[in-house]
PDB file of the backbone (N, CA, C, O) and the ligand in Angstrom, with CONECT records:
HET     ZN  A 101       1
ATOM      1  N   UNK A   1     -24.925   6.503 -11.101  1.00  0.00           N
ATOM      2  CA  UNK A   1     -23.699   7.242 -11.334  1.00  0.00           C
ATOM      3  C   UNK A   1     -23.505   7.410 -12.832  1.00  0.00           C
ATOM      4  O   UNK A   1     -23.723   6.454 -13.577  1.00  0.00           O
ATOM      5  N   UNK A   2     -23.143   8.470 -13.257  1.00  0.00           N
ATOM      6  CA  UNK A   2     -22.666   8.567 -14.352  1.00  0.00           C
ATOM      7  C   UNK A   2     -21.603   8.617 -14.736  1.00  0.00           C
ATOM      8  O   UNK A   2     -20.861   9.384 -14.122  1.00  0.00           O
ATOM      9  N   UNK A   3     -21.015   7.837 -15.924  1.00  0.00           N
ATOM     10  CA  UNK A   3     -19.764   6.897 -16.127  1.00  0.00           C
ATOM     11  C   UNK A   3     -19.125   8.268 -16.567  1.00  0.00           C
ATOM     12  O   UNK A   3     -18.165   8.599 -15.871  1.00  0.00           O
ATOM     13  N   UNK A   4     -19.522   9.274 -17.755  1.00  0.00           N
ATOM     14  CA  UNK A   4     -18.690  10.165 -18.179  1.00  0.00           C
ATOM     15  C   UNK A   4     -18.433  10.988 -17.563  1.00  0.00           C
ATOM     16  O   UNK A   4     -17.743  11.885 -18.048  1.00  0.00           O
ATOM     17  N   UNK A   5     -19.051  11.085 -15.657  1.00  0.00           N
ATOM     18  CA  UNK A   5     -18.695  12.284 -14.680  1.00  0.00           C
ATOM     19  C   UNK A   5     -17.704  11.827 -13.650  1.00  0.00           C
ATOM     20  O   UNK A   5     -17.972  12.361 -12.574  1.00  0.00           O
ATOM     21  N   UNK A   6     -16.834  11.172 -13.590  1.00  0.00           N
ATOM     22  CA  UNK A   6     -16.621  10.078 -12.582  1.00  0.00           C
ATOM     23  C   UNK A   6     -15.549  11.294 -11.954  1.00  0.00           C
ATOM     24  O   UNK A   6     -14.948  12.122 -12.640  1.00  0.00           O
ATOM     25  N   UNK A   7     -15.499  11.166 -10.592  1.00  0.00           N
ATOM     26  CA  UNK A   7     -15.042  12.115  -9.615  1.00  0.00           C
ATOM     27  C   UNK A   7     -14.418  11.410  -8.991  1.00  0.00           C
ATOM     28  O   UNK A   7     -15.061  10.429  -8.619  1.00  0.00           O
ATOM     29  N   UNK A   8     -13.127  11.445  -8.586  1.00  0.00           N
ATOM     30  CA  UNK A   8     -12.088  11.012  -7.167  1.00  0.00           C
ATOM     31  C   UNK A   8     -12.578  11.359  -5.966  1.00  0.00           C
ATOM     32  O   UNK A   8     -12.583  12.511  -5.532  1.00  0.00           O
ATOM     33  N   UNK A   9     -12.932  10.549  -5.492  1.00  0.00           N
ATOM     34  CA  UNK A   9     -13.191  10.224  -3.946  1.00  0.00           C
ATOM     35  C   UNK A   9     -12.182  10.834  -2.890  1.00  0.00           C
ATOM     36  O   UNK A   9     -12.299  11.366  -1.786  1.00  0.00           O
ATOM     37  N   UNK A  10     -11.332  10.573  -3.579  1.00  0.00           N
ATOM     38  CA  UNK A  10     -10.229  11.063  -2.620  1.00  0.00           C
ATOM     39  C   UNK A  10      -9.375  12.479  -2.596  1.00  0.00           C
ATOM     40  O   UNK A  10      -8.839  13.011  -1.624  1.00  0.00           O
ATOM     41  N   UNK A  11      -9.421  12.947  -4.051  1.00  0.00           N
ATOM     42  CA  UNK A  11      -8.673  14.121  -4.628  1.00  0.00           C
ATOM     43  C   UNK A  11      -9.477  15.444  -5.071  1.00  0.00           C
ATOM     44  O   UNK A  11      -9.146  16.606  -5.306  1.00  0.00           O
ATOM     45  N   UNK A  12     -10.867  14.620  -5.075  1.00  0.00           N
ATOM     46  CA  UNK A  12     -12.064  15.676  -6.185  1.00  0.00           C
ATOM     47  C   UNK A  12     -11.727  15.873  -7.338  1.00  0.00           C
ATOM     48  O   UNK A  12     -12.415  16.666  -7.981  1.00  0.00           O
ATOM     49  N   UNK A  13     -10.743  15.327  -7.894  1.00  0.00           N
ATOM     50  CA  UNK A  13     -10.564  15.733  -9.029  1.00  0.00           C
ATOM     51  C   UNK A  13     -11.031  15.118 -10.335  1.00  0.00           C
ATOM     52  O   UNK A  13     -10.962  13.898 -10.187  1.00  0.00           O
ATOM     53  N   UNK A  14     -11.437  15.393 -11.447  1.00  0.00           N
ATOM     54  CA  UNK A  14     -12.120  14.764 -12.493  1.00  0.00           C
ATOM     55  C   UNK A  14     -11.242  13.543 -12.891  1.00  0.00           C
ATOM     56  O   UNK A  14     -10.012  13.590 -12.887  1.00  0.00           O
ATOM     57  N   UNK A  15     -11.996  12.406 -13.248  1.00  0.00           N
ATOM     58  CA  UNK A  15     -11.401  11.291 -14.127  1.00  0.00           C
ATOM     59  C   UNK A  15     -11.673  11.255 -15.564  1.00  0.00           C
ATOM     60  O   UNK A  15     -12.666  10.633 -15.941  1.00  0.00           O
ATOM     61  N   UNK A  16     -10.953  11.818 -16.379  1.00  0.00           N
ATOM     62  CA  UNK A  16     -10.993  11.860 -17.617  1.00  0.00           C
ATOM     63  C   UNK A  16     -11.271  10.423 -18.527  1.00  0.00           C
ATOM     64  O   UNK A  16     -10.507   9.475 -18.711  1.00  0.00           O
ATOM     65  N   UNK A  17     -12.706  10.651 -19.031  1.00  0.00           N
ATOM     66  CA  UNK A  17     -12.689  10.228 -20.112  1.00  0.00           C
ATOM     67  C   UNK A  17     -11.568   8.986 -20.483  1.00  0.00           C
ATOM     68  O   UNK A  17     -10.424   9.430 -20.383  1.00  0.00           O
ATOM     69  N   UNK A  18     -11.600   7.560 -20.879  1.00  0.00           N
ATOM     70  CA  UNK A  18     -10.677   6.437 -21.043  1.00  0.00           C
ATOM     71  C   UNK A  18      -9.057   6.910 -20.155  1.00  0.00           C
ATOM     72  O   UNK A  18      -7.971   6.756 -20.715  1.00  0.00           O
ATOM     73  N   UNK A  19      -9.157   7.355 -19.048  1.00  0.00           N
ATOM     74  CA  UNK A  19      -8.645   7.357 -18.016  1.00  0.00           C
ATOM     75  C   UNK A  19      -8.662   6.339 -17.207  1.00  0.00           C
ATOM     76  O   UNK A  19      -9.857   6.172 -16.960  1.00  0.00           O
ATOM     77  N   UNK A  20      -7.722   5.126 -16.334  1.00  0.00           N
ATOM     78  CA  UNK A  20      -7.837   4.309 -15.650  1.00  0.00           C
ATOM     79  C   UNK A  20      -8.253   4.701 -14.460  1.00  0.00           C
ATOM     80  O   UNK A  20      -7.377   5.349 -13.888  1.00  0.00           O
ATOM     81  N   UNK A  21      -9.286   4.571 -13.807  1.00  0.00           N
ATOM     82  CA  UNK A  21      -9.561   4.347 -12.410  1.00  0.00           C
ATOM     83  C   UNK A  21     -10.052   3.181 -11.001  1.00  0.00           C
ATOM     84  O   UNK A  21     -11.000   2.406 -11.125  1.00  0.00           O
ATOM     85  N   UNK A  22      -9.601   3.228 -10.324  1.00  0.00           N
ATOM     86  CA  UNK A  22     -10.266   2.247  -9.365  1.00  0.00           C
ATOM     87  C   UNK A  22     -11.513   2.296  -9.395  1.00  0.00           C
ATOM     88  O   UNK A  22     -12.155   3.287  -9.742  1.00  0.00           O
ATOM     89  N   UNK A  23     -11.993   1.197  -9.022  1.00  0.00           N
ATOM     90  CA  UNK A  23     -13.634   1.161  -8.394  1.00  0.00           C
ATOM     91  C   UNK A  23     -13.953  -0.020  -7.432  1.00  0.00           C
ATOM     92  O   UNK A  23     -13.796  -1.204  -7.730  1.00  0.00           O
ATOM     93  N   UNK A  24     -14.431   0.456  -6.214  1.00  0.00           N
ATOM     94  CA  UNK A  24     -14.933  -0.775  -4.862  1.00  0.00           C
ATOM     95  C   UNK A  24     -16.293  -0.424  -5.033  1.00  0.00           C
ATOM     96  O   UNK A  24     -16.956   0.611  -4.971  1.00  0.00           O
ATOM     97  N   UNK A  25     -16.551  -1.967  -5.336  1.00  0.00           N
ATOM     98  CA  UNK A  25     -18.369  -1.829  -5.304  1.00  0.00           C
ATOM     99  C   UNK A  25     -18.739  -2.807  -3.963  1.00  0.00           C
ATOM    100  O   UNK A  25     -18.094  -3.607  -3.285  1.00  0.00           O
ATOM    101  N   UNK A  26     -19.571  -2.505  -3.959  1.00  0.00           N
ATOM    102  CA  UNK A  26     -20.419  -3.760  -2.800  1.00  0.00           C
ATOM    103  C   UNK A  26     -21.398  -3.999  -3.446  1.00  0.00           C
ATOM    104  O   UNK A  26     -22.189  -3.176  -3.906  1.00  0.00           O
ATOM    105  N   UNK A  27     -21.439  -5.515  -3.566  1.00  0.00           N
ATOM    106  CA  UNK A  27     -22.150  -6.302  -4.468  1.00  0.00           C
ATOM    107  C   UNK A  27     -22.953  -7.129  -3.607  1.00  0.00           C
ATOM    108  O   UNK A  27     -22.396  -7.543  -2.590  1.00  0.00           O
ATOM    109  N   UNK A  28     -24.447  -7.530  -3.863  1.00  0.00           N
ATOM    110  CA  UNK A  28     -24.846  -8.612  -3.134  1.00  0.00           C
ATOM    111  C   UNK A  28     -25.207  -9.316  -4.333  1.00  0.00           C
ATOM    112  O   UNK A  28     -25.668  -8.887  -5.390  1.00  0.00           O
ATOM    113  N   UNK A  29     -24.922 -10.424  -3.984  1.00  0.00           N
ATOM    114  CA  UNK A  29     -24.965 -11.450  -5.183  1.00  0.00           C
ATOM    115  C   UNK A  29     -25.160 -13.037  -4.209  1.00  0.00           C
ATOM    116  O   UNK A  29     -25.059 -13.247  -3.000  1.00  0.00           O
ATOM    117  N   UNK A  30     -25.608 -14.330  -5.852  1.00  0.00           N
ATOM    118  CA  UNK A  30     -25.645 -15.259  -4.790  1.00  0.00           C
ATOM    119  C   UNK A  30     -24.990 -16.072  -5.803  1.00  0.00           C
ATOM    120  O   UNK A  30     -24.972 -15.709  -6.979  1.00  0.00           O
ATOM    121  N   UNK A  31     -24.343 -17.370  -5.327  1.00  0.00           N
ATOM    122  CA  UNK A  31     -23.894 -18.192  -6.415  1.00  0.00           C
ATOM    123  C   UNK A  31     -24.829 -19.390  -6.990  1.00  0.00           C
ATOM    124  O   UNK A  31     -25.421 -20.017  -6.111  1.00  0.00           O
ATOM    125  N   UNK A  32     -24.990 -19.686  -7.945  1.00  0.00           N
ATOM    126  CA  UNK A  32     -25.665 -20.603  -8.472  1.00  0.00           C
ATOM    127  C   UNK A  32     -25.427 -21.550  -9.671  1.00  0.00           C
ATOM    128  O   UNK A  32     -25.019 -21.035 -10.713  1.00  0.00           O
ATOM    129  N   UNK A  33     -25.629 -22.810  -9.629  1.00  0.00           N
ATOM    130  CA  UNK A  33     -25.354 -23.579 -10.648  1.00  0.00           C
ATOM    131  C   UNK A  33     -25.843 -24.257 -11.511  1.00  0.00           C
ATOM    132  O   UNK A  33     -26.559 -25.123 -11.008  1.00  0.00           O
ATOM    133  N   UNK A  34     -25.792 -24.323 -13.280  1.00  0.00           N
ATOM    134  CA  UNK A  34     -26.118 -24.624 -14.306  1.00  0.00           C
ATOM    135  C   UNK A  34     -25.805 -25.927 -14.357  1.00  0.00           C
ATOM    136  O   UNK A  34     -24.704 -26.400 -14.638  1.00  0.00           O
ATOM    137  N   UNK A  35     -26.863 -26.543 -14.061  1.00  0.00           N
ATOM    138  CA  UNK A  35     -26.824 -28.316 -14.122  1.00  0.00           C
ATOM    139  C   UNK A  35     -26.475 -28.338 -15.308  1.00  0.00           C
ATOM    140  O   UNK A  35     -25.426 -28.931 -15.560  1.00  0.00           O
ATOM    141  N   UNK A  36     -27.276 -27.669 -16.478  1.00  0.00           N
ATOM    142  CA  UNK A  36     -27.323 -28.436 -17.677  1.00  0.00           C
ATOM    143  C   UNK A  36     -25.484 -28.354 -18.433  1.00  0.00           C
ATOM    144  O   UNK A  36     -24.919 -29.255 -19.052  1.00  0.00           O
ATOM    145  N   UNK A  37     -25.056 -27.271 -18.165  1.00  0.00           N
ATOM    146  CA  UNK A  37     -23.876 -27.070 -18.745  1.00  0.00           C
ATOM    147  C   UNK A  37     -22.402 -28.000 -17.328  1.00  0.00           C
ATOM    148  O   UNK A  37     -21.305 -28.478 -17.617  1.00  0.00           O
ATOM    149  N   UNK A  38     -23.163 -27.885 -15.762  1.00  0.00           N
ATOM    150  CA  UNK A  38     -22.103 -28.287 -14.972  1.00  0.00           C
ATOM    151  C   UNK A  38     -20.839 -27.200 -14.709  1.00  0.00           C
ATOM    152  O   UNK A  38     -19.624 -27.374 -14.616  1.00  0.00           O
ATOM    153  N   UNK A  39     -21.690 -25.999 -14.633  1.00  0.00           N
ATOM    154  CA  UNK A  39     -20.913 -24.640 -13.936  1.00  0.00           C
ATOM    155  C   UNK A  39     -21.703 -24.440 -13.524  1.00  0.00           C
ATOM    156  O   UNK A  39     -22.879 -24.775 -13.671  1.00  0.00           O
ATOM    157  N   UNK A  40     -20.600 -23.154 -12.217  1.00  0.00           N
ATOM    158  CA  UNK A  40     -21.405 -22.118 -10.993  1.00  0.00           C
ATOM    159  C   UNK A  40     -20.865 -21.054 -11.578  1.00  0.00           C
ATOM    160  O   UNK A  40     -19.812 -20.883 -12.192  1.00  0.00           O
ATOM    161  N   UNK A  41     -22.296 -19.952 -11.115  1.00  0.00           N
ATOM    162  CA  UNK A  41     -21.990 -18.862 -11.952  1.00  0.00           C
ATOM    163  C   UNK A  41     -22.267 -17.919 -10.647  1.00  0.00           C
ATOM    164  O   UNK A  41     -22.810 -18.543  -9.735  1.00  0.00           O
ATOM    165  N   UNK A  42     -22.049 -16.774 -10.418  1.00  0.00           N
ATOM    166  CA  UNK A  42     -22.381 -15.827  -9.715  1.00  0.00           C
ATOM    167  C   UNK A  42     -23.554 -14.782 -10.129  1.00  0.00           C
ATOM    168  O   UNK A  42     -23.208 -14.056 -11.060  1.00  0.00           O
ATOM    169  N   UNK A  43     -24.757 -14.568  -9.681  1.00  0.00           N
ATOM    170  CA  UNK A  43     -25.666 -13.692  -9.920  1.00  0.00           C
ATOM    171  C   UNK A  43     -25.906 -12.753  -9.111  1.00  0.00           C
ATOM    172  O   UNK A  43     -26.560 -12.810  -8.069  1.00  0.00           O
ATOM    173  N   UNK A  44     -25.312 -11.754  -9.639  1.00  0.00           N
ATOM    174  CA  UNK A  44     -25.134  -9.892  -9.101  1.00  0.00           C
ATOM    175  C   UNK A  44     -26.674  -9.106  -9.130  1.00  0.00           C
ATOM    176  O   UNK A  44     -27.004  -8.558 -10.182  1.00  0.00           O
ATOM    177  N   UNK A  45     -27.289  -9.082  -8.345  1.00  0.00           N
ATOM    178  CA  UNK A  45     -28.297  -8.660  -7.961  1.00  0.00           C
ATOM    179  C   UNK A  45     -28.472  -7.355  -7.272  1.00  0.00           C
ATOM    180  O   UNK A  45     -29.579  -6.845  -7.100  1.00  0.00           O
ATOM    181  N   UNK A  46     -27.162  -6.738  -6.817  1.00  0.00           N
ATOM    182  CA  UNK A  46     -27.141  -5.355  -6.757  1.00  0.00           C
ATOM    183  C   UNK A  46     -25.845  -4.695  -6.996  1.00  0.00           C
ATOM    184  O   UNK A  46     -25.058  -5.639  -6.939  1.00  0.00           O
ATOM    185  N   UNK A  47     -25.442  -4.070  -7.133  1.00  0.00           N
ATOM    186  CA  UNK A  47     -24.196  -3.189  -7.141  1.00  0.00           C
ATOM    187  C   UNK A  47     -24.163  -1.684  -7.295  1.00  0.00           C
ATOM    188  O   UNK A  47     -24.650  -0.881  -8.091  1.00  0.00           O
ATOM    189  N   UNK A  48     -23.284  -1.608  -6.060  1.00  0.00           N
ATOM    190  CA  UNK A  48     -23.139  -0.019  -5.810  1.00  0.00           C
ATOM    191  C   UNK A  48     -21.774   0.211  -5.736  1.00  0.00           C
ATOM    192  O   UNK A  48     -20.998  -0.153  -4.852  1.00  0.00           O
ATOM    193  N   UNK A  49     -21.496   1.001  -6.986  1.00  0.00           N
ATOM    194  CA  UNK A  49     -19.832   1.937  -6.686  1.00  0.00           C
ATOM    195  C   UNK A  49     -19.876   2.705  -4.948  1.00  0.00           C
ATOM    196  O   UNK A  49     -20.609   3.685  -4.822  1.00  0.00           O
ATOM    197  N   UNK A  50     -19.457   2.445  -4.291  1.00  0.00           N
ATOM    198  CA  UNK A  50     -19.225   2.892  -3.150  1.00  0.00           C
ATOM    199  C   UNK A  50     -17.646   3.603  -3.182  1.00  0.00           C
ATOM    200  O   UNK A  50     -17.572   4.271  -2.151  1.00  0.00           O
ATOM    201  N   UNK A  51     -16.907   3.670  -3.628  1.00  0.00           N
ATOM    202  CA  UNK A  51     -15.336   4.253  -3.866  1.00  0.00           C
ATOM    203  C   UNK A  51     -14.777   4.371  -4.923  1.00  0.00           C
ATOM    204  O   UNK A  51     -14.135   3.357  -5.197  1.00  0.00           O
ATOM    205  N   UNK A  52     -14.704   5.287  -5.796  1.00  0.00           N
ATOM    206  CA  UNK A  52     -13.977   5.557  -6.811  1.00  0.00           C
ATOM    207  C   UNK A  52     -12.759   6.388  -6.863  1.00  0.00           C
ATOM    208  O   UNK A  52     -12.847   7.549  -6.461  1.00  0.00           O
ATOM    209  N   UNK A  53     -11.358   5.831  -7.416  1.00  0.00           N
ATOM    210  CA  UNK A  53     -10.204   6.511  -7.531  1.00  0.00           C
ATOM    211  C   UNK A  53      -9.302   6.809  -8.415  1.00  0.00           C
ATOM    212  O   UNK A  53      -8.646   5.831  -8.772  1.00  0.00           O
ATOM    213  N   UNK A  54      -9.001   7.878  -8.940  1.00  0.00           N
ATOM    214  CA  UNK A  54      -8.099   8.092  -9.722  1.00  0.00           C
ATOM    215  C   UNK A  54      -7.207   7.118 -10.093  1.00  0.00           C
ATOM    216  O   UNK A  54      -7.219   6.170  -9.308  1.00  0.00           O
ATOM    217  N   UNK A  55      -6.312   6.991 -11.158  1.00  0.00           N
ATOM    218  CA  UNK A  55      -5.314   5.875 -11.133  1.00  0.00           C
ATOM    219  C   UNK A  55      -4.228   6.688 -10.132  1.00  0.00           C
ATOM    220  O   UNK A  55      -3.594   5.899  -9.431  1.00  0.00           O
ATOM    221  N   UNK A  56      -3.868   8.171  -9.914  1.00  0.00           N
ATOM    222  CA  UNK A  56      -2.986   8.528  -9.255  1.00  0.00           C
ATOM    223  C   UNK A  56      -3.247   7.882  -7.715  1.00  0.00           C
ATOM    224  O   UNK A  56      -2.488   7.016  -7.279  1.00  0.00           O
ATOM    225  N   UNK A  57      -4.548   8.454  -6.830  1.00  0.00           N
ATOM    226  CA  UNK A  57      -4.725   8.030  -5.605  1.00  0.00           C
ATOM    227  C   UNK A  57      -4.729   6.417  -5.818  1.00  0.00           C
ATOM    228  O   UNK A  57      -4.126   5.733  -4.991  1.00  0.00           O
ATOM    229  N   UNK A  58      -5.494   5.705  -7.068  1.00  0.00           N
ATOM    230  CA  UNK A  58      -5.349   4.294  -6.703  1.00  0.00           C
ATOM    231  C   UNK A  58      -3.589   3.739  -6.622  1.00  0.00           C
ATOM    232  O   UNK A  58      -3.045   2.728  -6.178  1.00  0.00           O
ATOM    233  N   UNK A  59      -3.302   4.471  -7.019  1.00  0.00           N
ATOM    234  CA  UNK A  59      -1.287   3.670  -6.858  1.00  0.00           C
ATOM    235  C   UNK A  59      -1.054   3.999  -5.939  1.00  0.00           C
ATOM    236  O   UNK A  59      -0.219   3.201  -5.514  1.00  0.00           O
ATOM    237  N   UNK A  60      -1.324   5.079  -4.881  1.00  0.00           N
ATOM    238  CA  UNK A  60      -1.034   4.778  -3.925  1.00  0.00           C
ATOM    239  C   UNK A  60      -1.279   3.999  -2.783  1.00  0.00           C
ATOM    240  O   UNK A  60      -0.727   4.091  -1.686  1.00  0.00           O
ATOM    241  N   UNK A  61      -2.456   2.962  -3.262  1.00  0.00           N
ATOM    242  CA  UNK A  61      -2.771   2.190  -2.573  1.00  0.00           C
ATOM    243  C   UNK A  61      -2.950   0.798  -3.441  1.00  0.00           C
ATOM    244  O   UNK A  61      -2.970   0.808  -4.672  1.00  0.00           O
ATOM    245  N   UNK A  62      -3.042  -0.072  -2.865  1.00  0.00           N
ATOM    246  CA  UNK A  62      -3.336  -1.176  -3.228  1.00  0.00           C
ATOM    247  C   UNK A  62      -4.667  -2.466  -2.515  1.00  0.00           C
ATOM    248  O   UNK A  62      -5.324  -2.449  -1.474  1.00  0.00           O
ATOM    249  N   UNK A  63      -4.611  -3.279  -3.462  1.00  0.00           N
ATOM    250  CA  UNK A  63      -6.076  -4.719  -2.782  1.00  0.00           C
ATOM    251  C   UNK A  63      -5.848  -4.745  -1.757  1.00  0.00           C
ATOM    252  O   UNK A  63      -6.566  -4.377  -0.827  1.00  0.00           O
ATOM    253  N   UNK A  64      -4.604  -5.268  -1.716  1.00  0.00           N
ATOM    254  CA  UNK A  64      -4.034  -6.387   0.124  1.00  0.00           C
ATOM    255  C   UNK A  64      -4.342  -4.762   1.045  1.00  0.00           C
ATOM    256  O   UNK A  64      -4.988  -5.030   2.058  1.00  0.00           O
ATOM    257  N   UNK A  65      -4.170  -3.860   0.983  1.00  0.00           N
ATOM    258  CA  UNK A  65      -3.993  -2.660   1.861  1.00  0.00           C
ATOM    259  C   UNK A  65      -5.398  -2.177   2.177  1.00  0.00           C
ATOM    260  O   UNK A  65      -5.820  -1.801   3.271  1.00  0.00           O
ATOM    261  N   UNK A  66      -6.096  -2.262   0.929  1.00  0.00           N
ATOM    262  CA  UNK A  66      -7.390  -1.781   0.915  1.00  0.00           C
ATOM    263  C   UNK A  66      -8.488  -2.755   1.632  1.00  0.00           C
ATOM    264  O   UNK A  66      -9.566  -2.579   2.198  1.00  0.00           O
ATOM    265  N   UNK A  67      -7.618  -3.926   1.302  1.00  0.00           N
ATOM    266  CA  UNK A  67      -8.775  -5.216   2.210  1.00  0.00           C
ATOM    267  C   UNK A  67      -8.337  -4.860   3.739  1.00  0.00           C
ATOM    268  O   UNK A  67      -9.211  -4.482   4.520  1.00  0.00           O
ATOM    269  N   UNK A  68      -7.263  -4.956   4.077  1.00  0.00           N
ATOM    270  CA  UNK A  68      -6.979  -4.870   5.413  1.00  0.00           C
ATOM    271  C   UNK A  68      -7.716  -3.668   6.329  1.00  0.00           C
ATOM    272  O   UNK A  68      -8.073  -3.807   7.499  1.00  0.00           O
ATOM    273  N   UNK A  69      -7.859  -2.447   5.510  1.00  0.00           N
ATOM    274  CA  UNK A  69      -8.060  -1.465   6.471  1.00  0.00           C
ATOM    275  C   UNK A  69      -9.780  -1.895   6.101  1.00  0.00           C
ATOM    276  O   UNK A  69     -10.455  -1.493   7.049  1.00  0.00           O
ATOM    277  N   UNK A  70     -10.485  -2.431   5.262  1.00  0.00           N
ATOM    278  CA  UNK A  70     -11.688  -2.540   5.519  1.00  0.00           C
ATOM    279  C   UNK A  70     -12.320  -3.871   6.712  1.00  0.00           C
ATOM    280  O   UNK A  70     -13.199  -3.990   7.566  1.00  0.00           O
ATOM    281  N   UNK A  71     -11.525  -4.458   6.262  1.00  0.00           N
ATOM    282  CA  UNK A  71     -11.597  -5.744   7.779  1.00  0.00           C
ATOM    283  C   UNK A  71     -10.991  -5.276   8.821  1.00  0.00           C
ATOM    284  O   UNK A  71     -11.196  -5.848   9.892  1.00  0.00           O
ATOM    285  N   UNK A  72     -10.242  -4.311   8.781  1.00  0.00           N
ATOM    286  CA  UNK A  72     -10.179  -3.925  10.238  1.00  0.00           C
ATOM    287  C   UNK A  72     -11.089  -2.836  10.586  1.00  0.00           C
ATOM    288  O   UNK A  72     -10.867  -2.379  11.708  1.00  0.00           O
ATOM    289  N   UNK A  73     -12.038  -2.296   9.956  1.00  0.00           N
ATOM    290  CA  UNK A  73     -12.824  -1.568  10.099  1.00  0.00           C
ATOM    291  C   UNK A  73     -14.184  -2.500  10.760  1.00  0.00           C
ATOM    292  O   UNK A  73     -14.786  -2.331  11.820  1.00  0.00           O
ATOM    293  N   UNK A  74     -14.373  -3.478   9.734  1.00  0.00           N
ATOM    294  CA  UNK A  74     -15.556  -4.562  10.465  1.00  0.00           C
ATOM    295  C   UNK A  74     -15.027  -5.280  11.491  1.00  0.00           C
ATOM    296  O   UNK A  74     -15.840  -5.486  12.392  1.00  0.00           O
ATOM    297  N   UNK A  75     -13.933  -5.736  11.663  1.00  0.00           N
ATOM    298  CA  UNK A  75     -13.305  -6.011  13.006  1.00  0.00           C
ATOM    299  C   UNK A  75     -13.655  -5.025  14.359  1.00  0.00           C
ATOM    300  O   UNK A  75     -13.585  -5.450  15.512  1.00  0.00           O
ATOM    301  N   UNK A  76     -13.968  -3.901  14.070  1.00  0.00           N
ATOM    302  CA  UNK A  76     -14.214  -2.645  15.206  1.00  0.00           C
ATOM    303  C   UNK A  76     -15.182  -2.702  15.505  1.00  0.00           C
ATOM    304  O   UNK A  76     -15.594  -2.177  16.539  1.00  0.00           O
ATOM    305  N   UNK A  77     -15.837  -3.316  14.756  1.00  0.00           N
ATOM    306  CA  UNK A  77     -17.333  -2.820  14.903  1.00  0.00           C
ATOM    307  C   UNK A  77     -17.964  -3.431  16.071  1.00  0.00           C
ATOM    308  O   UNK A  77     -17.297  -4.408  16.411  1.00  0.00           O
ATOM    309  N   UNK A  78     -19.000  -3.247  16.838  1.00  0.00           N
ATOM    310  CA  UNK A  78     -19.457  -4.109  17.759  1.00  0.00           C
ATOM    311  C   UNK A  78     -20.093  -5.101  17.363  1.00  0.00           C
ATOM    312  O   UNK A  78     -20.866  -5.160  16.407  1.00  0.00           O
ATOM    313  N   UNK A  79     -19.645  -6.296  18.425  1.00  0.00           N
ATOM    314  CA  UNK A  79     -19.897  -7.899  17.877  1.00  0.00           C
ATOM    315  C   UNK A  79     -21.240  -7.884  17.967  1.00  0.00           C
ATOM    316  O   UNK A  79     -21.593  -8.806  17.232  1.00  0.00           O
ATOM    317  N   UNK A  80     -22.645  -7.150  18.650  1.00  0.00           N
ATOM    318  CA  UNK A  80     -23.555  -7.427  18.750  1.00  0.00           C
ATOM    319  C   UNK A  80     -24.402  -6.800  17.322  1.00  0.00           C
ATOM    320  O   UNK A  80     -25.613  -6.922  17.142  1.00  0.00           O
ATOM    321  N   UNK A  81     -23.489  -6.149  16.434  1.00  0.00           N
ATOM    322  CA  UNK A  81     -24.166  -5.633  15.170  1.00  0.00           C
ATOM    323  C   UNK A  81     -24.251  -6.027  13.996  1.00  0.00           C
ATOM    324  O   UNK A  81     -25.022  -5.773  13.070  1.00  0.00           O
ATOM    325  N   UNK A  82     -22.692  -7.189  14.221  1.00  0.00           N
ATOM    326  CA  UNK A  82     -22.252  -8.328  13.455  1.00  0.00           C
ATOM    327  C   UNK A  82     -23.656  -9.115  13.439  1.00  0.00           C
ATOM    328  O   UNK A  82     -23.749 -10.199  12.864  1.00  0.00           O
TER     329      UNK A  82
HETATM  330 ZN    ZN A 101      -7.586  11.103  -7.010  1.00  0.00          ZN2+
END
C-alpha cells in the first residue's frame, strides 16, 4: 500500500496527506522473551492494512463497536471452520 495514496474504505474518498486516519491490520505475530534484559516483546511477522478510514467515517465508529461486529462476524461462522 502506498502511504501517500491512502483511500477510505468506506467513503472513497482521499486521505490527505498528515490527515488522521484509522487503520485495522491483521497481524500474525508471536510473543517472545529477552532473558537477557527479562522482557516479552511481540514479533510482527506479517501485517496487512485490511481497513482503512477517514477520521470522518472513523468517528463514526469506534474499538468496542468495531470489535463487536468483528466477533460477531467470527461468531457466525461455522464451528467446523473454526
Ligand atoms: Zn471516509
Amino acid at each position: 500500500m502506498e502511504a501517500t495514496n491512502l483511500i477510505c474504505d468506506i467513503c472513497n474518498k482521499r486521505i490527505h496527506f498528515g490527515s488522521p486516519y484509522i487503520a485495522l491490520c491483521y497481524n500474525i505475530e508471536h510473543m517472545e522473551r529477552d532473558h537477557v534484559r527479562q522482557t516479552d516483546f511481540v514479533n510482527v511477522i506479517t501485517s496487512d492494512q485490511i481497513i482503512t478510514m477517514c477520521g470522518k467515517c472513523g468517528n463514526k465508529r469506534n474499538a468496542a463497536a468495531t470489535k463487536a461486529v468483528l466477533e460477531n462476524s467470527f461468531n457466525l461462522t461455522h464451528p467446523r471452520l473454526n
